[in-house]
Each structure stands twice: as structure tokens, then as C-alpha cells.
C-alpha positions in Angstrom: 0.0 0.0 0.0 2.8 2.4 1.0 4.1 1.7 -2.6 0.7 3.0 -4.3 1.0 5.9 -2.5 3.9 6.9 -3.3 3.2 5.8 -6.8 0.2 8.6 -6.5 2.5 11.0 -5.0 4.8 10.3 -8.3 2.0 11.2 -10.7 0.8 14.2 -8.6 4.2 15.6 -8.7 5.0 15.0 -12.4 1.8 16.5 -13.2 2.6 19.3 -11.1 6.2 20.2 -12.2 5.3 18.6 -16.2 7.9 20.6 -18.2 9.4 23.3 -16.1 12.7 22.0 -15.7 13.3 22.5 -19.7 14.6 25.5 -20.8 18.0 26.3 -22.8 19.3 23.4 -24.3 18.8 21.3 -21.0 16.2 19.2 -20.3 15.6 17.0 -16.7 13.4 14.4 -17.8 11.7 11.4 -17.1 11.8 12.2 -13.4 10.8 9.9 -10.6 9.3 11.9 -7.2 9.5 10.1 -4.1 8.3 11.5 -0.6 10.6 10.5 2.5 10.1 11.3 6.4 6.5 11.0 7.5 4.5 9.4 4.7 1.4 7.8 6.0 0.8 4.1 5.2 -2.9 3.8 5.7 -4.3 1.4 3.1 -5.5 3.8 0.0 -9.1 2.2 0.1 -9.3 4.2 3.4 -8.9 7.1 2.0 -11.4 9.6 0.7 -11.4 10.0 -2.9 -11.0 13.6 -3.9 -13.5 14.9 -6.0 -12.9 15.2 -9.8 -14.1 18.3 -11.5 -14.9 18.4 -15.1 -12.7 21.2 -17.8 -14.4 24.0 -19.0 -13.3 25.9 -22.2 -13.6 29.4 -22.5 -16.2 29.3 -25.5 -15.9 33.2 -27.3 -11.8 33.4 -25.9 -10.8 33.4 -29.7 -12.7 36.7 -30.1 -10.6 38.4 -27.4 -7.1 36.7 -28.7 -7.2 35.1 -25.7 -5.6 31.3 -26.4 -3.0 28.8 -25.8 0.5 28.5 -27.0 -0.9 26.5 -30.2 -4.3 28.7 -30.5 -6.8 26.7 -28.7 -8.9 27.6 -26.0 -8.2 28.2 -22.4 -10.0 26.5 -19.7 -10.6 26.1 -16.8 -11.9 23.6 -13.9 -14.8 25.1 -11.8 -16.8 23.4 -8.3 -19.3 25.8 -7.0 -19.8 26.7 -3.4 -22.6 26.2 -0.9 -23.6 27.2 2.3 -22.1 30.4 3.9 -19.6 29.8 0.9 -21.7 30.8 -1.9 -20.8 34.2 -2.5 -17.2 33.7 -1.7 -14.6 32.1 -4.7 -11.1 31.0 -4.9 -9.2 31.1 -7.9 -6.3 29.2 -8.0 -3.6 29.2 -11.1 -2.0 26.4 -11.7 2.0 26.2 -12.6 4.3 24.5 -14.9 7.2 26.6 -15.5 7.8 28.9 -18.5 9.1 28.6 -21.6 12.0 31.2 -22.8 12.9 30.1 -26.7 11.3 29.3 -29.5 12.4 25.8 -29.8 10.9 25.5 -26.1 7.8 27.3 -26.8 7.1 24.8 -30.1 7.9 21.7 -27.6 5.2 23.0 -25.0 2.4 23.8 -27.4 2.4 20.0 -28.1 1.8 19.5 -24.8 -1.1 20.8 -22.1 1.0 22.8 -21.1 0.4 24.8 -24.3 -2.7 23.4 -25.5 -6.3 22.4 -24.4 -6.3 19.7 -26.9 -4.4 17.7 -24.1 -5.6 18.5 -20.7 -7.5 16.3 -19.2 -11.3 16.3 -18.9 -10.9 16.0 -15.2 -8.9 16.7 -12.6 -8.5 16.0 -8.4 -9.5 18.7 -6.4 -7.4 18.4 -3.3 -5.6 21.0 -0.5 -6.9 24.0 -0.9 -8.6 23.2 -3.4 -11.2 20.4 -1.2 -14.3 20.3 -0.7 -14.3 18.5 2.3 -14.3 20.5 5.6 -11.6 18.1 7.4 -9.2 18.7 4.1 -10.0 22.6 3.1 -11.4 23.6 7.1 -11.9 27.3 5.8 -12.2 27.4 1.9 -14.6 23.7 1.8 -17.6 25.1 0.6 -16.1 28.2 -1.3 -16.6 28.6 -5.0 -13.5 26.9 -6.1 -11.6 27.1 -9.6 -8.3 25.9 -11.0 -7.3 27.9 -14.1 -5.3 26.2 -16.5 -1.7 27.2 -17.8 -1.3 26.8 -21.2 0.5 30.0 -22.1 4.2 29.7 -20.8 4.8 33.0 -19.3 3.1 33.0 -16.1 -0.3 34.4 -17.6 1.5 37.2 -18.5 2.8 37.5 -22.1 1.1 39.7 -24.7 2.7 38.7 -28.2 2.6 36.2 -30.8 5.8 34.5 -33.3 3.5 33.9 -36.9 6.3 31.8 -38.3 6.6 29.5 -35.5 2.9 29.8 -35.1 2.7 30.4 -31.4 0.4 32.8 -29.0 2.0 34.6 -26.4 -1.4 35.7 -25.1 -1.2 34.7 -21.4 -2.7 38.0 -20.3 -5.5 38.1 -22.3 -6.2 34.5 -21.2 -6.4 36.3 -17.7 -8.7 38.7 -18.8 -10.8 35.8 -20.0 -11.0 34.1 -17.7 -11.7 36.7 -14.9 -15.0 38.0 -17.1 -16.3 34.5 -17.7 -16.1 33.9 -13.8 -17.4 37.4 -13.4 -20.4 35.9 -15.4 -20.7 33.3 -13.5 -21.2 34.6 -10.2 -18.0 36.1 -9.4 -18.7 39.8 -9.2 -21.1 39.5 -6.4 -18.4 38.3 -4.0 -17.8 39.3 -0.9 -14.3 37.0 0.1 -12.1 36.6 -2.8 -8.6 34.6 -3.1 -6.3 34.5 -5.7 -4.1 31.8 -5.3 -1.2 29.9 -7.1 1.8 27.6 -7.5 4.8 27.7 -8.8 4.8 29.7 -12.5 0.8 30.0 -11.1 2.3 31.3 -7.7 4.3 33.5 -9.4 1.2 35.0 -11.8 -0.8 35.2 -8.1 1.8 37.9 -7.5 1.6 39.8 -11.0 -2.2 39.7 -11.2 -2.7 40.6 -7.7 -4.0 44.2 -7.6 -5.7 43.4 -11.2 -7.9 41.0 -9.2 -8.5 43.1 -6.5 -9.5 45.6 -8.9 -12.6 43.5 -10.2 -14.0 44.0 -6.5 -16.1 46.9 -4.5 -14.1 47.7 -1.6 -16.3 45.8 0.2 -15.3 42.8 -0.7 -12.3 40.7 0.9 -9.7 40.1 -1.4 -6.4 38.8 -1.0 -3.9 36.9 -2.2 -1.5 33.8 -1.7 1.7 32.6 -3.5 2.1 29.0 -3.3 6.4 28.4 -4.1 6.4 31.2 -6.4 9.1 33.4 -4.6 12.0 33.1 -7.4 14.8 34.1 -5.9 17.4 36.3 -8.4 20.5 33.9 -7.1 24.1 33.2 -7.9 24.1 29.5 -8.8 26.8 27.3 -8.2 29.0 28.7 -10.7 28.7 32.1 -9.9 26.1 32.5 -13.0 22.6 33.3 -13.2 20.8 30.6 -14.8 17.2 31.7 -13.6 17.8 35.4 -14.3 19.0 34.1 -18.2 15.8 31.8 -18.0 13.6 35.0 -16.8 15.2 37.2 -19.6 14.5 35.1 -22.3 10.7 34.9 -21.2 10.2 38.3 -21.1 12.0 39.3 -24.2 10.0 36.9 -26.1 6.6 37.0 -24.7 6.4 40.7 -24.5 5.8 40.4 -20.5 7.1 44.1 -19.8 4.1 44.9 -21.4 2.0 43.7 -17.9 4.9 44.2 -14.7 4.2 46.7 -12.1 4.8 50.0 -14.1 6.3 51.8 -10.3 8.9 48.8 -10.5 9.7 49.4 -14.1 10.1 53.0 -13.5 13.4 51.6 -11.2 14.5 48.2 -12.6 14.9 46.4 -16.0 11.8 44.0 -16.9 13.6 40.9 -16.2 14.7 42.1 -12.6 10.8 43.3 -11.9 9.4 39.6 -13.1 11.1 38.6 -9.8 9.2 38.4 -6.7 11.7 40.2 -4.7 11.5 43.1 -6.6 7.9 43.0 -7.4 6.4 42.6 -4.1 6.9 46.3 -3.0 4.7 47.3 -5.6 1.6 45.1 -4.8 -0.6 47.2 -2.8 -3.6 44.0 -2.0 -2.5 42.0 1.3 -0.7 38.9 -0.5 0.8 35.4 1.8 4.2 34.2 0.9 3.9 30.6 1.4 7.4 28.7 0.7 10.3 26.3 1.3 13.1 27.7 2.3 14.9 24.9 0.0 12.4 24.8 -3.1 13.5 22.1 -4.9 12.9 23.5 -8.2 15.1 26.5 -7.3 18.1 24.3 -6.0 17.8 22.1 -9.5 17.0 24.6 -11.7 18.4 27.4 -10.9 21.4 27.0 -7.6 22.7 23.8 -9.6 21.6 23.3 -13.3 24.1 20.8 -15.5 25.3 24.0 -17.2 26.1 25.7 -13.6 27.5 21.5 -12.5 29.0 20.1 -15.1 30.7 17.6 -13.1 27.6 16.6 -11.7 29.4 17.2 -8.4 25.6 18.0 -6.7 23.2 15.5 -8.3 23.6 13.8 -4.8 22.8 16.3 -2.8 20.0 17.0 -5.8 18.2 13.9 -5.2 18.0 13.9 -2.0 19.2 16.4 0.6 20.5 14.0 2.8 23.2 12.9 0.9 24.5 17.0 0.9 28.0 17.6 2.2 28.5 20.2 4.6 30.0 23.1 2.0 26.5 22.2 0.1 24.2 22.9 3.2 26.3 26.1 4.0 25.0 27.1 0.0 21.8 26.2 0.6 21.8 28.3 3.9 22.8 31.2 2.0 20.1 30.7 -0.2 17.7 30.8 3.0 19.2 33.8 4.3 19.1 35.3 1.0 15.2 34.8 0.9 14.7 36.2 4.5 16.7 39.5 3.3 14.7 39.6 0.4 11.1 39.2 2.6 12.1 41.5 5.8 10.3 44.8 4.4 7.4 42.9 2.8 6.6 41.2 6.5 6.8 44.4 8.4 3.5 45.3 7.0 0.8 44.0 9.1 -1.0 43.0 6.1 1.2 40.8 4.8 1.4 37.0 5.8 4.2 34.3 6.0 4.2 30.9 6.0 8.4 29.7 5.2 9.6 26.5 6.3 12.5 24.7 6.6 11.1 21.7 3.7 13.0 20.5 0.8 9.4 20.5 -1.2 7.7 22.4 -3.8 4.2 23.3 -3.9 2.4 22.9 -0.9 -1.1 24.2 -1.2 -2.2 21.5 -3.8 -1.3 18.6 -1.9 -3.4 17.2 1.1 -0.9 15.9 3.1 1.4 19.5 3.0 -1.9 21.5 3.5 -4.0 19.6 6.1 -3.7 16.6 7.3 -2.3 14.7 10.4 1.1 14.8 9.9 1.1 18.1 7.6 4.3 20.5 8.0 4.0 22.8 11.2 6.0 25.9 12.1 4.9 26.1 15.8 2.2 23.9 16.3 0.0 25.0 12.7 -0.4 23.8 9.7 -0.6 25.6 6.3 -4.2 25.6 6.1 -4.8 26.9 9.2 -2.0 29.4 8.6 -3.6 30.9 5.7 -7.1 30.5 7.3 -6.0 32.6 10.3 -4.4 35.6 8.2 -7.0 35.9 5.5 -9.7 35.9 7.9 -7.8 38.2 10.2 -7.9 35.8 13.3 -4.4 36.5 13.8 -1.2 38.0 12.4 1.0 35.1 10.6 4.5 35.6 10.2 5.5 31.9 10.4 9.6 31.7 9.8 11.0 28.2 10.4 14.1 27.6 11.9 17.1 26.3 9.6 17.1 22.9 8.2 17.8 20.2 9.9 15.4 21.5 12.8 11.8 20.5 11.4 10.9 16.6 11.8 7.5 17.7 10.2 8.7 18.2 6.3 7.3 16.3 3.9 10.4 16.2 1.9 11.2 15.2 -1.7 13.9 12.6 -2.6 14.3 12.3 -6.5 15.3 9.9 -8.7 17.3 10.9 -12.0 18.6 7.3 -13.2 
């Protein structure tokens, strides 16, 4: 039993990071994601099955220009709330890295990562996304949607390359999408989310204030980014493989056209399509919620193949245990780096924090991160109950974890590249 659900884990983690380690000429493929330390072993028959929740294309999105990588439509998966939750909706963007190049681009559109033509009809709704009270104890019975990627620039690329016959129109497929949900109930909500992981955690950030601009001032809106702090870091060659990655996506996708204009007036595009740098300038309350150790980041961005030629950290890549001592002291300046990078944004008493010490990506979408009995804690609370507590203003959360190895509670990732 403990091998099927692992085997699940697998398949919700390939699903969840399909495609983002390719970019340049390198691609990290074909990878296997185990879960070590407290992985429950409960037979899977047990276990509730998550509800599946049918796609919905965007019927009238060709008019706007607002389509997928190859040209077909954008969709999205939709559960309506009940209750108390009727009026209230969550809109959560899902991730899958970016692509920076041509070549790349014309690779993803062939996949559903760039076109509707293969998403699948359904999908789980789990975490955050539940609609069961004991797995989602503040967002259950909310109007719940999961908005597909398909666009390759974080939802946030206004362009188009006719001899490579590819869209860049990620925006517009935000625009969309936020007037068909409008339609659909949306605009008489009184509690709003926007939420995200990864790339989708990332677009949280960017499209932010534009959500809370569909709004009266009446209504509750906020914000959470789910691993979508990209930090702007020195790998281990002293390069700056992410920033290069970054560049190329915003040179090609026209994403300048849709950053924080206050941040542009100070920095380059590239450096405002970083977190760090954009944060200042989003005015809605927005969570941070993150690893200090993302994954993706340390095998994507810290140490690439072109930054590790050698291979000298594929160990310490697969699984953090197997990291020599001048390896943790990298990744601890990677931590520290992050903290620096956060200490304005948490002085605000808006702002909410949720960083632990993990080697994990995306923790909102998965039940057993976001609530559950052995879910990651940062003094005695869960995620769920983290983000519950700031966005219903029950308490201020600035939740900073102690540096790795002092959490037992992590559900961390161990990879295999063979």
C-alpha cells in the first residue's frame, strides 16, 4: 500500500512540475518523485477519494485573442460553493514553469502545457482546493476554480511568433477568464482569493491588484503565493541561470508589457518579473507561502548541469541528505538570501508568512502538505490553518521556520534521475 501511495505522490508531482525543468538546451526528464520522512501508510481504500471536477473551455476566448500556445482555447476547472460559501470564490492558477525560446515554446504547445487539446477532462480537487471541511477547514464550501496554464509566461505574455505559429497571449487568457467567472457569479463576491503555485504562484503575485480591482471595496480580497518566490541567485558557478531563464521569457513574450509600471520605472523588466522586486509594488494584502529549500530552485536554478558540469551535486540534488557540509552552507545562503529579500514585505501588518524549513515544492495543492495529520508545522500550525487565520484576520501570521535540519514535520522530496 505504502508503494501506491507513493506511486500517486509520483504522478501528482509529475503532473505538477510537467515541463518546467526544460529551458536552454537542457532538459531534466523522465523524473521519478519520491516523498521520504513521514508518509502515511494507511491502506489507500481508506482514504477519501478527492473529487474530480470536469474542464471548461472558454467558448468566445478566440474573439478576445485570448488562447493557448498553439491557439486553442483556455480552460478552466470550476466546483461551486454552498452554504455560507456561496458568494465567496477562490481562484487558484496552476503552474508548470515557463518557456524562454522558440524551440521551447514549439515543444510545450504539443503539450497541455500549451494546449487544451491535451488537458484532461478532469482533474482531483485536493488542499486547498477540497471540498471537504476536514481537508479545506476554511475554503470547503467556497466557489472553487483551477485555471489552466497553457500560455508559458506565467499568464502574462502579450505577443505572438507567426512563423513559429505560437500565441504569447497569457494575459489576455487572464482577462478571459476573470470575465467568464465574473459571469458566473464572481462579481457579487464578498471574500475573494487568488491563489497559485509555482509559475501560477508567481502569476498570483503579478495579477494581484488586477484581481483586487474587479472588486467593491467591500469585498475581501487577498492573495497567496504558493512556491512562487523566485529568488534572483548566484548559482553554483557564480552564473545566473534563472535570471538568463527569466530574460528570455520576457523578451519573447512581451511580458514588460503587464509588470508593475512603479517597478519598471526603477529596474529592468527581467529584474521586476522577480518576486523580490515586485512585491513592493503590490498594494492587495498577499501570503508568501514557501520552502526555504524549493527544490525547483536548487535544480534549476542553484545547480543546473550548465552551472554543475561535473555533476558534483546530483547527490545532494536527489535527496538532501546525501549534501556535504560546503553544500548545506550554499543552501543556507540561499535561506538567508530569501529572509533579506522578505524582511520589508513582513513588516506590513497585512502581509502573511508561512516559510519553512522543507526540501518541497508546492504545498497548497497537496493534502498531506496543506491539512492533514502529519502536515508540516511551524509552531504547532499547519498551512491551512496558517492561511485560514491571516486571510480571515484571526491572527497576524509571520511563520519563519528555523534552519534545516530543525523540522521533523517536512514532507520532503527525494528524486530519482537514473
Amino acid at each position: 500500500m505504502m508503494t501506491m501511495k507513493l506511486l500517486l505522490v509520483a504522478v501528482e508531482l509529475a503532473c505538477l512540475v510537467y515541463g518546467i525543468f526544460s529551458f536552454g538546451s537542457e532538459t531534466l526528464s523522465q523524473l521519478s518523485f519520491l516523498e521520504n520522512g513521514v508518509v502515511s501508510t494507511r491502506p489507500s481504500s481508506s482514504q477519501p477519494q478527492p473529487l474530480m471536477v470536469d474542464l471548461t473551455l472558454i467558448q468566445g476566448a478566440h474573439s478576445k485573442g485570448a488562447v493557448c500556445l498553439d491557439g486553442t482555447l483556455p480552460g478552466y476547472h470550476l466546483d461551486r460553493g454552498f452554504g455560507s460559501g456561496a458568494d465567496s470564490w477562490l481562484v487558484h492558477l496552476e503552474g508548470g514553469g515557463w518557456c524562454n525560446t522558440i524551440r521551447n515554446c514549439v515543444y510545450r504547445k504539443n503539450t497541455r502545457r500549451g494546449s487544451s487539446k491535451f488537458m484532461e477532462n478532469q482533474i482531483p480537487f485536493t488542499g486547498i482546493l477540497s471540498n471537504k471541511p476536514e481537508e479545506n477547514p476554511d475554503f470547503f464550501n467556497w466557489n472553487r476554480v483551477k485555471l489552466r496554464y497553457c500560455d508559458g509566461a506565467s499568464f502574462s505574455g502579450d505577443g505572438e511568433d507567426e512563423s513559429a505559429q505560437l500565441q504569447f497571449r497569457g494575459q489576455k487568457i487572464w482577462l478571459a477568464a476573470m470575465e467568464e467567472l465574473m459571469s458566473k457569479g464572481m462579481q457579487k463576491a464578498n471574500q475573494a482569493l487568488l491563489s497559485g503555485c509555482s509559475a501560477g504562484g508567481l502569476a498570483s503575485i503579478i495579477h494581484c491588484d488586477e484581481f483586487r480591482s474587479l472588486f467593491p471595496e467591500s469585498s475581501k480580497v487577498k492573495c497567496l503565493s504558493d512556491a512562487g518566490f523566485f529568488l534572483d541567485a548566484i548559482d553554483v558557478s557564480g552564473g545566473r541561470t534563472l535570471r538568463n531563464l527569466f530574460g528570455g521569457v520576457v523578451q519573447l513574450q512581451d511580458v514588460q508589457k503587464n509588470l508593475p509600471k512603479s517597478c519598471l520605472d526603477q529596474l529592468d523588466p527581467t529584474s521586476c518579473f522577480f518576486p523580490q522586486n515586485m512585491i513592493e509594488h503590490i498594494e492587495t494584502p498577499l501570503f508568501l507561502l514557501n520552502t526555504a529549500y524549493d527544490v525547483w530552485q536548487v535544480q534549476a536554478s542553484l545547480a543546473p548541469p550548465s552551472a554543475d558540469r561535473l555533476g558534483s551535486w546530483n547527490e545532494c540534488k536527489s535527496n538532501h541528505a546525501n549534501c556535504s557540509s560546503s553544500q548545506i552552507q550554499f543552501l543556507q545562503d540561499f535561506r538567508n538570501q530569501m529572509l533579506s529579500d522578505i524582511k520589508d514585505f513582513s513588516r506590513s501588518s497585512q502581509t502573511g508568512l508561512f516559510i519553512n524549513s522543507c526540501f518541497a515544492h508546492c504545498q497548497s495543492e497537496r493534502q498531506e502538505t496543506w491539512f492533514a495529520d502529519d502536515s508540516p508545522l511551524i509552531e504547532d500550525k499547519p498551512i491551512a490553518v496558517a492561511v485560514g487565520d491571516w486571510y480571515f484576520d484571526r491572527e497576524v501570521v509571520k511563520a519563519i521556520d528555523c534552519a534545516y535540519p530543525c523540522d521533523s514535520s517536512c514532507h520532503n522530496l527525494v528524486f530519482n534521475f537514473k
